[in-house]
C-alpha positions, 0 to 999 in steps of 0.5 A: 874170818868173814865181811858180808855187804848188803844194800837195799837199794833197789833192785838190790842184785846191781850189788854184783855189777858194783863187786864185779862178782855175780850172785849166781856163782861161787868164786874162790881165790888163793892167796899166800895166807889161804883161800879167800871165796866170794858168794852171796847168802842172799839176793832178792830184788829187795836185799842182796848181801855179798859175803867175802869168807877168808879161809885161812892156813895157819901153816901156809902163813908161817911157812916162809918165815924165818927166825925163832919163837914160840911155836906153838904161838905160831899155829895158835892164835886169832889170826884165822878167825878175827879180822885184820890185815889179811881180810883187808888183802882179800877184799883187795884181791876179791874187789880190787875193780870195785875199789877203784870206783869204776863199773863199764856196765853201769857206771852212773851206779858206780858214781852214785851213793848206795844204802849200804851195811857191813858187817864183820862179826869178829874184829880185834879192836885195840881201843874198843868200842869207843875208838870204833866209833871214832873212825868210823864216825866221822867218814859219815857211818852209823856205828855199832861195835859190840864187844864180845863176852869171853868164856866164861863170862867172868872173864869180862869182855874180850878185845873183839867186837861184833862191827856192823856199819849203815850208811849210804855212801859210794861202794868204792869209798866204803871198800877203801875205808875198811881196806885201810882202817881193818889193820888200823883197828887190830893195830897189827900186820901180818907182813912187812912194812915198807916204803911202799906201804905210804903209797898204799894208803895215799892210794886208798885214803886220798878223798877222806883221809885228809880231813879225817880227826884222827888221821894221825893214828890211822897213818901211825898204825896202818904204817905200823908206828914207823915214824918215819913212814908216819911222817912222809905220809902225813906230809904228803896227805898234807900236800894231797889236800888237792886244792891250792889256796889260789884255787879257791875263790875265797882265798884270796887276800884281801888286798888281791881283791878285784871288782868281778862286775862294773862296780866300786866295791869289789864282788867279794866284799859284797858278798861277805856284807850280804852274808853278815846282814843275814846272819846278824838279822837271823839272830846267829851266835855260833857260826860256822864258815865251812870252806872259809880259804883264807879267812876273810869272812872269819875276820869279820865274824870275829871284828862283830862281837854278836857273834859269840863263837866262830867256827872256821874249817877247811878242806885245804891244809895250806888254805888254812895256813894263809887264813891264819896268817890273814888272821895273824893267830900268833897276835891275836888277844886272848879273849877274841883267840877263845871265840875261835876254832879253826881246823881242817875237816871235810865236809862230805864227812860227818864231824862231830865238831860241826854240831851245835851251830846256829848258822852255817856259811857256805861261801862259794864252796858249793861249785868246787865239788863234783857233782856226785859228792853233793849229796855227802855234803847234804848229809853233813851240813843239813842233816847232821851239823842242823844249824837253824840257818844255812847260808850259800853263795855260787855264781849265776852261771847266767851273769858270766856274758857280762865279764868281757875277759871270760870266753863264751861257755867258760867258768869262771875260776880253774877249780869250778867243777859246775856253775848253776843259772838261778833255775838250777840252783833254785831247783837245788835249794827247794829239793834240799830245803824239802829233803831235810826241813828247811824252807830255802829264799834268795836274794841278789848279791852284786848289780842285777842285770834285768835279764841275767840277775845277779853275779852271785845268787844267794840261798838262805835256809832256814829250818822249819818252825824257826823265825829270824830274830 
């Protein structure tokens, strides 16, 4: 069976740093089911493919196993040329560093997303080709999954596909996600499950998981329908979702509100008025409040009927279990219930369910990513969601001497991984605005200082050849 990766990044040979494997050589390793070799069919400065070929002994895989049954079906079968759990076992032992994200060498590579293509040209897919691209889909790939024909093609087509994935991602993430969901797609392994098994895929789907639409059948399958194995590991994803509410700057109840600056309405109030001013002036009927915490800014949408349908996401499970006790979901009218959809997802990961809108709000969300999945974010909202109007709150990382009780060079809130000054931000909004058809202006949000401006800078982008309402 064989899994080949290529990039074009160039010079595209930093592939071998990344895979710890170097272009120039063969290497072979034995493992219980055979033998797993790593070498590259090609490597130019322009392309480099990395190719991970698993040889396996269909004796030395049923050697140790005990019991009865046919035996001929334990020599003949698809286990030695259709991917599954024993490719996912060599690309763990062949890649075992690269799938940790770290690179000594290089590690600003390591960080950083590569134009990337997988190919695994046999793969036995229970669900086909459509649930292929349900998978895979949403961790931000372009799918192609083609189902081979059997033979003689009257036959129809077989449960293999040919799987080839595009995209530009870290090449540890795109590791992780074939190590967890090869064995989830043929549905089978060719070892024992055990307890072990849920730290194993928290270990592996920890960043994407969580947030993934069919996460449930990923967890039932790779943990091989145990139920309760499936359970624990759903309750710990659940837990996993790293981000308390209280860590949010927008889950905060509102009676928890306090004035941020020097003035009677509290900093947070204004910045949802300022938001719903834009929204209401560009015309928006379909809103997306992504990272909406505890629902605040969704409440409002929903008290304004011009807002036809709201859409409120979170990465956080227990975020959006405190938005919809704020909401009170288990109260709320019939006819205000259908304008809303609330589900958690992530947004460095595309989601299908984001398309469609004609505004997305993006409130104080921004600074509580590191900086390195900002760009997967970009994909997400700005290229593949689309929305005519894009809304973005962050602190003025200029405004921070004014509040009395923060230390010199400290943020604001426990989870900031970054606070931008308006140069920086501005210098962000403009490249992105650039970068996918938006022309991106800004307004104050709070009482401006004449020097240090405004507590929160405000973004509004709108895309290209759209005019406010």
């Amino acid at each position: 069976m064989l899994l080949t990766i290529t990039t074009t990044r160039a010079p595209a040979t930093d592939l071998g740093y990344l895979l710890h494997k170097h272009p120039d050589r063969v290497q072979a390793s034995t493992l219980s089911a055979g033998t797993a070799h790593v070498f590259y069919p090609q490597a130019t400065p322009d392309r480099c493919t990395a190719a991970l070929l698993l040889e396996v002994d269909p004796v030395g895989l049923v050697r140790d196993r005990k019991g009865g049954g046919a035996e001929l079906a334990q020599y003949v079968n698809d286990r030695p040329y259709a991917a599954s759990s024993l490719l996912a076992v060599a690309l763990k032992d062949a890649f075992r560093t690269a799938l940790t994200g770290r690179c000594d060498a290089r590690p600003e590579l390591a960080a950083g997303t590569l134009p990337l293509e997988l190919h695994v040209p046999a793969l036995r897919c229970r669900g086909g080709e459509a649930l292929a691209h349900r998978i895979f889909n949403p961790l931000g790939w372009h799918t192609e999954a083609k189902a081979q024909p059997f033979t003689p093609a009257a036959w129809g087509d077989s449960p293999y596909l040919d799987l080839r994935l595009t995209g530009e991602l870290r090449l540890a993430d795109a590791l992780n996600h074939l190590y967890v969901l090869l064995p989830v797609l043929d549905d089978a392994k060719h070892y024992w499950v055990a307890a072990d098994e849920v730290d194993k895929l928290i270990r592996a789907g920890g960043d994407w998981l969580a947030g993934h639409p069919e996460k449930d059948l990923i967890a039932r399958r790779y943990l091989s329908h145990q139920k309760r194995l499936t359970r624990s590991a759903l309750a710990r994803l659940a837990e996993a979702d790293e981000t308390e509410p209280e860590a949010l700057d927008n889950a905060v109840p509102e009676e928890d509100e306090t004035a941020e600056a020097d003035t009677r309405k509290p900093l947070a109030v204004q910045r949802r008025e300022a938001i719903l001013a834009v929204l209401r002036e560009r015309g928006a009927r379909r809103v997306g409040d992504l990272g909406c915490g505890s629902g605040a800014l969704t409440r409002d949408l929903l008290a304004d009927a011009r807002f036809e349908h709201v859409t409120a996401v979170d990465v956080s499970a227990r975020a959006l279990q405190l938005a919809a006790r704020q909401l009170k979901l288990d109260q709320m009218p019939a006819r205000k219930r259908e304008r809303l959809s609330i589900f958690q997802t992530s947004l460095t990961y595309r989601d299908a369910r984001l398309a469609g809108l004609d505004a997305a709000v993006l409130m104080e969300v921004i600074e509580h990513l590191d900086p390195d999945r900002i760009p997967a974010l970009e994909r997400v909202v700005f290229g593949a969601a689309a929305p005519a109007t894009v809304v973005v709150t962050t602190p003025n990382a200029e405004y921070n001497a004014h509040f009395e009780t923060l230390p010199a060079g400290a943020l604001r809130h426990r989870d900031h991984r970054f606070e931008w000054t308006r140069a920086e931000f501005n210098l962000w909004a403009e490249r992105v605005g650039a970068s996918y058809g938006y022309r991106a202006s800004f307004l104050p949000v709070g009482p401006e200082d004449p020097a240090d401006g405004p507590p929160t800078q405000l973004a509004v982008f709108t895309k290209s050849g759209e005019e406010a309402a």
